[in-house]
C-alpha positions as CSV (number, residue, x, y, z in Angstrom):
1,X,21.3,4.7,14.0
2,X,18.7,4.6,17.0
3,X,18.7,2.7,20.3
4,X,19.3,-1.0,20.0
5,X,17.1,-3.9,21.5
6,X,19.6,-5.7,24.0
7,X,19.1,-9.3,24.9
8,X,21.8,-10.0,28.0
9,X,24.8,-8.8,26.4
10,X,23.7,-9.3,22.7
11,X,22.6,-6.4,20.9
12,X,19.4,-8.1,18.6
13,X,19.2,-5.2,16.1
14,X,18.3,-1.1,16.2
15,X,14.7,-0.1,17.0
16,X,14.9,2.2,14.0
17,X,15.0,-1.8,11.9
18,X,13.5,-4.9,12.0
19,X,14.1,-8.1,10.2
20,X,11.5,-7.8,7.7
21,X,12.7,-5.3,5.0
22,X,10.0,-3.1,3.1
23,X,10.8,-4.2,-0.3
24,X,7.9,-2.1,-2.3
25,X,10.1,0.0,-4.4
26,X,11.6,-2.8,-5.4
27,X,8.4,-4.7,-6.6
28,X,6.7,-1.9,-7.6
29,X,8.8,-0.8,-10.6
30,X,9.1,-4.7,-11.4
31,X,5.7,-5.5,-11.7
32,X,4.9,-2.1,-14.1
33,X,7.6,-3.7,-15.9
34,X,5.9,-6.4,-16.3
35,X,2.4,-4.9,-17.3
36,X,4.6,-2.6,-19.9
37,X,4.2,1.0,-17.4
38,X,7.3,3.2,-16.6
39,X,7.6,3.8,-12.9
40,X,9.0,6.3,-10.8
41,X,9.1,6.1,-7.2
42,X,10.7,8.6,-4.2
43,X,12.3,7.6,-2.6
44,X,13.7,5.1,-4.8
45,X,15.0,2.7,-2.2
46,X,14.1,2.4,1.6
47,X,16.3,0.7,4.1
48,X,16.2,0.2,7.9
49,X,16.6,4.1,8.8
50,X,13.3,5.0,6.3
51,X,11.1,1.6,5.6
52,X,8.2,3.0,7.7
53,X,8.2,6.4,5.2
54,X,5.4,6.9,2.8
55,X,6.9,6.0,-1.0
56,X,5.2,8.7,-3.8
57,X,4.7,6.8,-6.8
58,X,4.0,8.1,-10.0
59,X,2.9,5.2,-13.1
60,X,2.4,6.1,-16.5
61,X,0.8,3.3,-19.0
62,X,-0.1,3.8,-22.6
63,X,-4.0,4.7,-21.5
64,X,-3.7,6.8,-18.2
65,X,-1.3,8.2,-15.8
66,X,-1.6,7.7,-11.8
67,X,0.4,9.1,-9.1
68,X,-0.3,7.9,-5.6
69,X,1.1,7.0,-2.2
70,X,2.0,3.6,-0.4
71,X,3.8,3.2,3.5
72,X,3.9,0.3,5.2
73,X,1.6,0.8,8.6
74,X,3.2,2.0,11.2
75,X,4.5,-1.0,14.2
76,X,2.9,-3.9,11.3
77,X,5.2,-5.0,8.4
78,X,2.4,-7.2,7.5
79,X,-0.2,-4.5,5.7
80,X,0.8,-2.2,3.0
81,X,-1.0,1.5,3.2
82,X,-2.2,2.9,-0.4
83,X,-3.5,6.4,-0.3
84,X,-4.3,9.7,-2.3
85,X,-4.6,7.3,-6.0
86,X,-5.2,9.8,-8.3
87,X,-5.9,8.2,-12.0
88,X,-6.0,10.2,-15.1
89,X,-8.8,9.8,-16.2
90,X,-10.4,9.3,-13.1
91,X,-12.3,6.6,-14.0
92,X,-12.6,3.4,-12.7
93,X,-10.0,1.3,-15.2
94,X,-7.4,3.1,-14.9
95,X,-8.3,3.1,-10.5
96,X,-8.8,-0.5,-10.7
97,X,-5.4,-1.4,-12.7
98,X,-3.3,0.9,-10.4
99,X,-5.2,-0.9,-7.4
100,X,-3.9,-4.3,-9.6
101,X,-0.1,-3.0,-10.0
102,X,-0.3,-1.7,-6.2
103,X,-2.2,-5.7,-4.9
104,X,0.6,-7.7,-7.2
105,X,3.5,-5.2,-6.2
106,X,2.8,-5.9,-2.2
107,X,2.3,-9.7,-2.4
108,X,5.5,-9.5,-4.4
109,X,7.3,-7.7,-1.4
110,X,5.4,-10.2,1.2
111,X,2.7,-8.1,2.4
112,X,-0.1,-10.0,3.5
113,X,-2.6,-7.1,3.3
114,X,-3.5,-4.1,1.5
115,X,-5.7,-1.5,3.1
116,X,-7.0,1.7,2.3
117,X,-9.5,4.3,3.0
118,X,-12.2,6.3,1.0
119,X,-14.4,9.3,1.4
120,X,-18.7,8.7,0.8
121,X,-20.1,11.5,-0.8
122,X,-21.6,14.1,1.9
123,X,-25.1,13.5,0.5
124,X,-25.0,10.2,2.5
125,X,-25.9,7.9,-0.8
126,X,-24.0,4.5,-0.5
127,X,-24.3,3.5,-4.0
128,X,-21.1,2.3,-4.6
129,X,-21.3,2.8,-8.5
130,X,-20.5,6.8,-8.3
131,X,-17.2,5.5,-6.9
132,X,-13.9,4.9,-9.0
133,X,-13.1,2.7,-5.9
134,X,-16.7,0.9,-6.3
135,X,-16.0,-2.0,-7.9
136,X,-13.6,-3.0,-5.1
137,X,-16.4,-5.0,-2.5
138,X,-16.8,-7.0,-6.1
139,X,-13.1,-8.1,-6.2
140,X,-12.4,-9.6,-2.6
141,X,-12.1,-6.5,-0.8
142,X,-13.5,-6.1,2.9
143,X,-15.2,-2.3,3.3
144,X,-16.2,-1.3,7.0
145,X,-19.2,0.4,8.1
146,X,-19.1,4.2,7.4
147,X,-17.3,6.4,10.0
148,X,-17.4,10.0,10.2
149,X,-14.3,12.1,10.2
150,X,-15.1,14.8,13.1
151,X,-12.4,17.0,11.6
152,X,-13.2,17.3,8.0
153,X,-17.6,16.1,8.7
154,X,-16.6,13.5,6.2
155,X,-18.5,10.1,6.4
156,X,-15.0,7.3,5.2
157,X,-14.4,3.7,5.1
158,X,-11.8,1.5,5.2
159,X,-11.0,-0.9,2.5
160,X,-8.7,-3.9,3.1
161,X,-7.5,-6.9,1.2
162,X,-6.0,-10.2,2.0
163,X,-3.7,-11.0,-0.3
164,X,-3.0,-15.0,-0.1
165,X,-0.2,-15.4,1.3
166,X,0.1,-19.1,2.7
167,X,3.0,-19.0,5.0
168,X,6.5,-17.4,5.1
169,X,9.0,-16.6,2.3
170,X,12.1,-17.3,2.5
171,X,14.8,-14.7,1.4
172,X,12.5,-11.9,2.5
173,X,14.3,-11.0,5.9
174,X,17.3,-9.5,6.8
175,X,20.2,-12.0,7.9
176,X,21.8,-10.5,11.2
């Protein structure tokens, strides 16, 4: 276990934790359930020593397959980080449900926002309708101004949802 957080002579809890578990592989597999997917995830449980770890997911539906990445952002237990979704077809359906499954899965597990981040095309054309991630400004997601990546010459945005939440949940912290 890491270093603990000292108060006085109480020890609070280990750096390595805090009182907010990441609950996503929990939620995640749920909510396919629900929607009638099979669900893998890996690893299949985090706890205090691996919470901040990215989680590979892989979600297979009766119309298309998707593996992709969440991790809750590093030093915030409040945003939820999807990456590398990969659809099959890529198309955007089968983007947009996964995007659904990941959205329901992370309110689910007390996230308060989802973000994520997308590469324009290097032609510079903005049309957002060549994009399986397009249709995303059109269902209450934020997208920044374009940025270019000085390592790869790619021109990216961010994406990022607010979920809803309307205050705190109870049961969704650790009792110390």
């Amino acid at each position: 276990m890491g270093p603990s957080i000292c108060r006085g002579d109480k020890e609070l809890m280990p750096r390595a934790m805090v009182g907010h578990p990441n609950l996503i592989c929990e939620t995640l597999p749920d909510e396919a359930k629900k929607l009638g997917y099979k669900m893998k995830t890996h690893p299949k449980a985090l706890w205090g020593e691996n919470e901040w770890n990215k989680v590979f997911c892989r979600v297979s539906a009766p119309k298309f397959r998707t593996t992709f990445e969440v991790q809750q952002m590093p030093g915030c237990c409040a945003v939820l980080i999807a990456s590398y979704i990969d659809p099959q077809p890529y198309e955007h359906e089968p983007f947009m449900e996964t995007i659904k499954l990941i959205e329901r899965s992370a309110y689910e597990a007390g996230f308060g926002s989802l973000m994520l981040s997308q590469v324009l095309l290097r032609d510079g054309n903005a049309n957002l309708k060549k994009y399986v991630w397009g249709l995303l400004p059109n269902d209450g997601w934020e997208i920044s101004q374009p940025f270019i990546n000085a390592k790869s010459g790619n021109k990216v945005v961010y994406l990022t949802k607010n979920l809803g939440q309307v205050g705190k949940v109870n049961g969704l912290e650790i009792d110390l």
